[in-house]
C-alpha distance (Angstrom), angle and dihedral (degrees) to the residues before:
residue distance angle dihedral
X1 . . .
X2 3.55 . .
X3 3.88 114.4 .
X4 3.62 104.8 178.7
X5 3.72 100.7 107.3
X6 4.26 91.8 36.4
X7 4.15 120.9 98.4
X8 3.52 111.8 -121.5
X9 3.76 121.4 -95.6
X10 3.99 125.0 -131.3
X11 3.94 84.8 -104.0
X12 3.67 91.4 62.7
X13 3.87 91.6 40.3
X14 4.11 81.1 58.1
X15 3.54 93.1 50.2
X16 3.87 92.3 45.7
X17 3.74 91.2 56.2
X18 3.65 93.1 41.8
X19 3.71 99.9 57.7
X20 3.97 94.2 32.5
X21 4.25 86.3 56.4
X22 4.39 80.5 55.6
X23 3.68 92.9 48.1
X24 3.53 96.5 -105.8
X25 4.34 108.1 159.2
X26 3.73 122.7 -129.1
X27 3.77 94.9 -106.8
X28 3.65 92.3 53.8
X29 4.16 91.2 47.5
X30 3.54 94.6 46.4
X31 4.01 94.4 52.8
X32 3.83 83.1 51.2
X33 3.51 93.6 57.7
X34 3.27 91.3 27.0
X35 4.14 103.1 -124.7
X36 3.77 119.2 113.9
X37 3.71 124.1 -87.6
X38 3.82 94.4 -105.3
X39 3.54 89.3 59.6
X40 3.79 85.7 62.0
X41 3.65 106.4 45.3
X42 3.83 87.0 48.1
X43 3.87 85.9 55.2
X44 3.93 91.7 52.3
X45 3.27 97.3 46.1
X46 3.58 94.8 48.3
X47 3.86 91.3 48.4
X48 3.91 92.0 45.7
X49 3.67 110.0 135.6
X50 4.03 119.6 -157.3
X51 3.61 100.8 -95.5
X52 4.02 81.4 57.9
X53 3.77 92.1 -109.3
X54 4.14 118.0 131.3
X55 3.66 118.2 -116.5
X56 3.52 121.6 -175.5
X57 3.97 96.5 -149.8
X58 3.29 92.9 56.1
X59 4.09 102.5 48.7
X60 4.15 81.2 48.1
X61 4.15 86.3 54.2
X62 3.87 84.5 45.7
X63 3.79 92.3 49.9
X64 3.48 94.2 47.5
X65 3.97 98.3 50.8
X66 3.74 86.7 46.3
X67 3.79 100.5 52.7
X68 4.21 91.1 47.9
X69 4.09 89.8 56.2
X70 3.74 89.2 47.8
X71 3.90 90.0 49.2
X72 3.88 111.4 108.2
X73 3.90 108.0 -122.2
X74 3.81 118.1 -145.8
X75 4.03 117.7 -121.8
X76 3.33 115.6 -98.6
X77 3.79 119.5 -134.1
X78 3.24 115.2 -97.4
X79 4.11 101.5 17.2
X80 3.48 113.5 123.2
X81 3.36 103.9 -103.1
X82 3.86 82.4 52.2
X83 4.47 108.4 103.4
């Protein structure tokens, strides 16, 4: 099953943070789960905490606040930009 175009699920968060706390690099993770690298480093940077340490929870709270802004809203009758 091809995964390339899927968003990571919490399992593969835990998995991330498992082999990145061995000192396992992001090439090597993403052929285990088999996404690419980039996918990866986007997911620990997103789920960087501020003592620079990865935490899965919190790059799934950053996921989540990032996919409802990018959400297209429907007019609302009446609004202005509503004709």
């Amino acid at each position: 099953m091809d995964r390339r175009s899927k968003h990571l699920i919490s399992e593969e968060r835990g998995v991330i943070f498992a082999k990145h706390n061995r000192g396992s690099n992001q090439r090597s993770i993403g052929q285990f789960l088999h996404r690419p690298a980039r996918t990866i480093c986007h997911d620990l940077a997103q789920g960087r905490r501020e003592d620079g340490t990865y935490c899965p929870h919190v790059a799934r709270l950053v996921y989540t606040a990032s996919r409802a802004r990018c959400r297209q809203r429907k007019l609302v009758e009446g609004s202005d930009l509503y004709r």
